[in-house]
N, C-alpha and C positions, 0 to 999 in steps of 0.2 A: 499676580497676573491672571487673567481670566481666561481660562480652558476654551479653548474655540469650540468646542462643541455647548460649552453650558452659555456661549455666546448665541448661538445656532438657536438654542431653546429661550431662551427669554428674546430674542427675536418673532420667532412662534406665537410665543406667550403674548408677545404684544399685539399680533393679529389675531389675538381670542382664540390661539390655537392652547392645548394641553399637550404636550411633549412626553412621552414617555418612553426611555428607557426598553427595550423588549430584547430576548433571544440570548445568546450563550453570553454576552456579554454580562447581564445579571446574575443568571446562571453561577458563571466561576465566579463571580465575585462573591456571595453567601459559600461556596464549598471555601472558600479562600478564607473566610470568617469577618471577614465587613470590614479590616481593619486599615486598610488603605482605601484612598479614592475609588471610588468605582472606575472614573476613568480612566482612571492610571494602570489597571487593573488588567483593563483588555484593549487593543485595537481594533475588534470591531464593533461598530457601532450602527445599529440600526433604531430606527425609532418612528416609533407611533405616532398620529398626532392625532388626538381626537380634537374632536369641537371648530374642524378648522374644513371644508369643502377643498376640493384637489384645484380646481381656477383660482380659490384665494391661494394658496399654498406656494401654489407658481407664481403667484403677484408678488408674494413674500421675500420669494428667492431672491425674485428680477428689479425687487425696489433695491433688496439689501447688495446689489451686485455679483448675488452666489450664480454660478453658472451649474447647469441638472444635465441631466438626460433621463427622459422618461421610459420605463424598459416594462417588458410585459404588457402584453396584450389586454388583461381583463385585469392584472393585478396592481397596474396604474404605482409603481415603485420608482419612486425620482434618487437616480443617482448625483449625488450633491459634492461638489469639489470645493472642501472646504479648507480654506489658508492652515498652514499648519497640519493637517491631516494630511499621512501619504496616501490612504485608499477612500477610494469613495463615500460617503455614508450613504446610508440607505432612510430614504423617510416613504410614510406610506401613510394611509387614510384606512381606519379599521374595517373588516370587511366580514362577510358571510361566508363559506363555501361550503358549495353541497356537490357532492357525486351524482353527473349525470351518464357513469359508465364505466366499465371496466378500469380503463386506461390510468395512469399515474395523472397526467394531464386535463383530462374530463371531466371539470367540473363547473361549475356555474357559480359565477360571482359575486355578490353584489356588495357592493361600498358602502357603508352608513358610518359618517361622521359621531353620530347621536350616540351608537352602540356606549357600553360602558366595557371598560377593561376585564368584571369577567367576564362577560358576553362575548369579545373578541377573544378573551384567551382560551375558550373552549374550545376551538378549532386546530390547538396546536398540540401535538403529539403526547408529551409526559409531562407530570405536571413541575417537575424541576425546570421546565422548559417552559413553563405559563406563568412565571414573576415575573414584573416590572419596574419599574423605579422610575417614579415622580421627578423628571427634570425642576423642576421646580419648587415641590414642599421636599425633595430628600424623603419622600417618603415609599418604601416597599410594600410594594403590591404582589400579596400573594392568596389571590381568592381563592385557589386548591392546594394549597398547604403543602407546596414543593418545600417547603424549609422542612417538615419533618421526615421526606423523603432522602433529603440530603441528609439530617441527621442518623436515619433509620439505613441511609446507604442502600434504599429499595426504589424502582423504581415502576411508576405507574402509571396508564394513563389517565387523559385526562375527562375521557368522556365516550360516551358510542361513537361518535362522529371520527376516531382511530380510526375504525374500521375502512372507512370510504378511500383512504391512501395505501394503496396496495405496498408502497413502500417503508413503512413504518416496523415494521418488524425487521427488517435491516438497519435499522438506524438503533431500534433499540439495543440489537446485540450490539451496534458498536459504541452506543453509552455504557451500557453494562460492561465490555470490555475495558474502554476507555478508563472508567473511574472505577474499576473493578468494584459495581455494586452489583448488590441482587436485583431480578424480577419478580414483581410480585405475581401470585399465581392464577389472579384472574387477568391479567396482563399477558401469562404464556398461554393460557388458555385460549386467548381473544388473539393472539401470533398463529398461535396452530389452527384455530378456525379458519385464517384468513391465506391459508397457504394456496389454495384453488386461485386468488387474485392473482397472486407470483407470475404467473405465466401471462403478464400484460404487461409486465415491466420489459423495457426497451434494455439489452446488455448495457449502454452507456450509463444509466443509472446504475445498474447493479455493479459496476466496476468503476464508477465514484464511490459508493457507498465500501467498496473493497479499499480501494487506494487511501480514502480516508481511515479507515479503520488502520491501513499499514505506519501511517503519521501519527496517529492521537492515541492509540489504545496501551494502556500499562502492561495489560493483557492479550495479546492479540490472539495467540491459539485461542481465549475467552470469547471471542468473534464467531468462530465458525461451533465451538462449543454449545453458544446460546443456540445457533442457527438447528444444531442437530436435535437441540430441546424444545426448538416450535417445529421442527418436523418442515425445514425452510432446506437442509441440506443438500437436497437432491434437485435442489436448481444446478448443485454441479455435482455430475454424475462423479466425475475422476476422484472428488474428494469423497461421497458418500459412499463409491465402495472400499474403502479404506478401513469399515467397519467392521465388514465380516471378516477381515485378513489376521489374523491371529499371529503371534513370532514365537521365538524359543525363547520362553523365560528367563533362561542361563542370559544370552545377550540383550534382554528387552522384559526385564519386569515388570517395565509397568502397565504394562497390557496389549489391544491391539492397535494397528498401523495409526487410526483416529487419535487415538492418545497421546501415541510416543509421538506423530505431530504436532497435537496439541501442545504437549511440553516443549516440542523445540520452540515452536513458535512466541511460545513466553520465558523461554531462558533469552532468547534473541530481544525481545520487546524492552525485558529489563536490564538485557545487559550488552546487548553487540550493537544498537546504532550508532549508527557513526555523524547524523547529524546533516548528511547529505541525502536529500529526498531522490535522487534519481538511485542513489549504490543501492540505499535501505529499500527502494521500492524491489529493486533486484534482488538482492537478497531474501527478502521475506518472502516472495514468491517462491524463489527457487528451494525454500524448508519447506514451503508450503506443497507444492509440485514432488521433493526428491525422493519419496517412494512410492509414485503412483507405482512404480514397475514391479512392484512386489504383489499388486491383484492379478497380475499374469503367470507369475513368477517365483510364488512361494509353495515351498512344496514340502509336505507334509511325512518323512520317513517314518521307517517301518519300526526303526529304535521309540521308543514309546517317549515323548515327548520333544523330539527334533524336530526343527521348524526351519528350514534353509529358502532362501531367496536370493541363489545365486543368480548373476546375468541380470536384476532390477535394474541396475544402473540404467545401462542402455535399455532398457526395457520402458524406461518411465518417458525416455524422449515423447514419443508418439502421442501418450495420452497428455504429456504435458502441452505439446504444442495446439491438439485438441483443446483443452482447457483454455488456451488464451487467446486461441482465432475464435472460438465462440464468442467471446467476450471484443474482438478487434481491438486485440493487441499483439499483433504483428510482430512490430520493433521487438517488443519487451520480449516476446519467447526466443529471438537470435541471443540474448543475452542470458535469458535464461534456463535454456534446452542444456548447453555444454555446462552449465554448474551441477544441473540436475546428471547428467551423463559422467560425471566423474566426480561427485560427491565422498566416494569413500576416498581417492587417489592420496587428500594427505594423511591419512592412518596407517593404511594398511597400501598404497601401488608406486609412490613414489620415492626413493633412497637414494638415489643417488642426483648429480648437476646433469645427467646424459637424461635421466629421467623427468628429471624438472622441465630441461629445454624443448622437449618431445612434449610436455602435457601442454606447454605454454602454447604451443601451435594450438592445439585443440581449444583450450579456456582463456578467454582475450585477460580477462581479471586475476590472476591466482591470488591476490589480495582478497576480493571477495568470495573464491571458493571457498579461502580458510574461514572466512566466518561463517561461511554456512553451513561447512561438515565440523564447527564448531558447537555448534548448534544443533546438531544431528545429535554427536556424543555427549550433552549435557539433557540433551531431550527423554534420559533413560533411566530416571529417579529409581528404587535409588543406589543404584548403580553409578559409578565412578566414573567419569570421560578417560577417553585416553588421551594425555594432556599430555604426555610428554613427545611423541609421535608428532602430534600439529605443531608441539613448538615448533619442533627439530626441523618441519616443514618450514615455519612460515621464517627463521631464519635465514634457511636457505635462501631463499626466494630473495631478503631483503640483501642478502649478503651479492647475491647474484645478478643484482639491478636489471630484471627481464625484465625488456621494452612490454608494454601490451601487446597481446596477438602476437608474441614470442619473438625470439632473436629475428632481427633483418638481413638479409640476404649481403653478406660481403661482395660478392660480385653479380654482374646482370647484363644481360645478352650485348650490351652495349659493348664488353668487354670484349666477348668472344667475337663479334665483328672485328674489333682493332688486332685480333689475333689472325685473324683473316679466314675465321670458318666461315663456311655459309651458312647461312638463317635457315631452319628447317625444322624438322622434328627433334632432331638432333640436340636441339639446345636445349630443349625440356632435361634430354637425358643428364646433359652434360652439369645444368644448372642444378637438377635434382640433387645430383651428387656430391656434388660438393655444400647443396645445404646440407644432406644428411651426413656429409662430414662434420659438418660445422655445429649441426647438434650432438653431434656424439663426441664433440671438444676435440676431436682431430685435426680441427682448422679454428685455428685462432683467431685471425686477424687476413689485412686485409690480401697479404704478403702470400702468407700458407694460402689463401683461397687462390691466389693467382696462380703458382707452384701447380696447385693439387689440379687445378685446371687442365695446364699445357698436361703434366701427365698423364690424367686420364685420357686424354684428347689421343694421345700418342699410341697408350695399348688399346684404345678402342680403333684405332686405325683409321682416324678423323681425317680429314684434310691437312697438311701441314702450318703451323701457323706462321706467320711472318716472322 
């Protein structure tokens, strides 16, 4: 049976168009070893078409019944809804682009069908990223010899014309993370030349390029790693000063705050998702964020080698939330402020179910707190986690079936009207207390919370109830 896509291209083929193959989809198929279908390989699919004008293209579509939408302003990209395909594909007409400015966006475009494949692959970032494949002859195109960079595990780019995307230097730390390869050195060189551009990037790019990196990298501390190696880091401040913060060796050998992040964030990469992109986004942030509070907060004794950073926890709140209103992410720092604020709790703060019920109020998650200060403890090579502590945690927890955002309130004012108090301030008090009965397991159920009610109601010298 014939792959709707290789349907798609000898459609093409037949309006004198040339089909090719282009972007990560070739890409992983050479790091993968060529030995399955290309198509089969990846989902997406974008494709070139040389030799074929954008009014034929669309003639093409609209004879063959395929239904488009054409998107981008100057880059003339038909998204094509093809049977059997769940996402879009992408086809497009080869093009020029040159930098007319600063900006990510600023550039001037011009389309030529004529171009040849390496002429259009020059424009694109590394040259693992500049192979094509011949819909047509099966055959691979790679006029800058990304095949030996995938062999060499290096990566480069693929021309000056890098330079004009102020964004490329964040993409490349998150290939380099991603496929844990090297950069070659006139690649970091041409990153850190280009860091003056940085300050034109729009946050929503920059926290794409984040959020991807938290999905695809094997290495993800390797992300912010390369970033500190093109000298890119100090687009955010809360993480670059992490560098001057030094620890006590005894708990943190392997050097300072920048590191031991680094490690958590690739003990996590390789070993705590969980496969849900909203938890994992949570998460990696909150390893990422959980000791800003120790650049306020770490303090230096007079014992010759003591490194203490009590009070970080809550300390790191502030610059965390900082961190990701910059970036306008709102939502994500309510989730991830209280992981960052009580990150050490299953080690070292929580022992007992009175305890547990009391954090649950403050961390909506205690599921994903334990893999983040799981992730703290294995971030300290090579130094042992305290593994037995989290277990002892995260049993609990499961054993204790705590709703999100902690135990629910057994009774509610609605009650205390049918008791016949009056509605006033009063009911704060009265409700206060009996939930703080009820996290301290004094009130069980819904029975004791009614009991514990009238009594209180009675020595507080409440109105009488009915």
């Amino acid at each position: 049976m014939t792959h709707p896509i290789e349907e798609l291209a000898r459609r093409i083929y037949g309006w004198h168009g040339d089909p090719v193959l282009v972007g990560g989809a070739v890409r992983d198929w050479v790091i993968s070893g060529m030995s399955a279908s290309i198509l089969e390989t990846s989902a997406d699919y974008d494709i070139e078409c040389f030799g074929i004008t954008l009014p034929k293209l669309k003639d093409m579509l609209d004879y063959n019944d395929y239904s488009f939408d054409e998107v981008g302003e100057h880059f003339s990209v038909l998204k094509v809804r093809v049977p059997g395909i769940e996402e879009p594909v992408d086809l497009s007409i080869p093009r020029w682009e040159t930098s007319t400015g600063d900006g990510h966006k600023e550039f001037q475009v011009m389309v030529n069908p004529e171009l040849t494949f390496k002429e259009a692959s020059r424009r694109r970032d590394l040259r693992i990223n500049a192979m094509g494949y011949d819909m047509i002859t099966g055959e691979l195109l790679d006029p800058y010899d990304g095949q030996f960079d995938i062999l060499t595990q290096t990566l480069l780019h693929v021309s000056d014309a890098f330079a004009e995307d102020p964004l490329r230097p964040l993409r490349v730390a998150r290939f380099a993370a991603r496929f844990d390869y090297d950069v070659d050195m006139d690649t970091v060189v041409l990153c850190q030349e280009m860091r003056p551009l940085a300050d034109a990037l729009p946050s929503e790019r920059i926290w794409t390029e984040i959020e991807k990196a938290v999905h695809e990298c094997q290495r993800l501390g390797g992300f912010f790693g390369w970033l500190y190696a093109f000298g890119w880091l100090d687009l955010f401040p809360e993480i670059n000063a992490l560098v001057s913060v030094e620890q006590d060796p005894e708990w943190h050998p392997e050097g300072n705050v920048l590191i031991h992040t680094i490690h958590a964030l690739d003990y996590w990469s390789q070993n705590l998702r969980t496969g849900n992109k909203e938890d994992d986004l949570i998460t990696a942030i909150a390893i990422l964020c959980h000791d800003f509070g120790k650049v306020t907060h770490t303090q230096y004794d007079q014992k010759p080698g003591r490194i203490t950073s009590h009070g970080h926890e809550e300390a790191g709140a502030e610059p965390t939330r900082t961190f990701l209103h910059r970036l306008r992410q709102y939502e994500l720092a309510k989730e991830v402020v209280p992981l960052v604020e009580n990150h050490l709790a299953p080690v070292f703060g929580v022992k007992t179910p009175r305890a547990i019920r009391r954090l649950s109020t403050r961390v909506n998650r205690l599921d994903l707190l334990t893999i983040v200060s799981w992730a703290d403890q294995n971030g300290r090579p090579p130094k042992e986690p305290n593994s037995d502590a989290i277990v002892e945690f995260k049993t609990m927890i499961l054993n204790m079936e705590i709703p999100r955002g902690g135990p629910k309130p057994l009774v509610g004012g609605d009650y205390l009207i049918r008791l016949g108090l009056t509605p006033g301030r009063k009911f704060k008090v009265i409700l206060d207390a009996v939930y703080e009965a009820q996290l301290d397991g004094q009130v069980e159920d819904e029975d004791q919370a009614k009991e514990f009610v009238k009594a209180f109601a009675e020595v507080q010298g409440m109105r009488e109830y009915k």
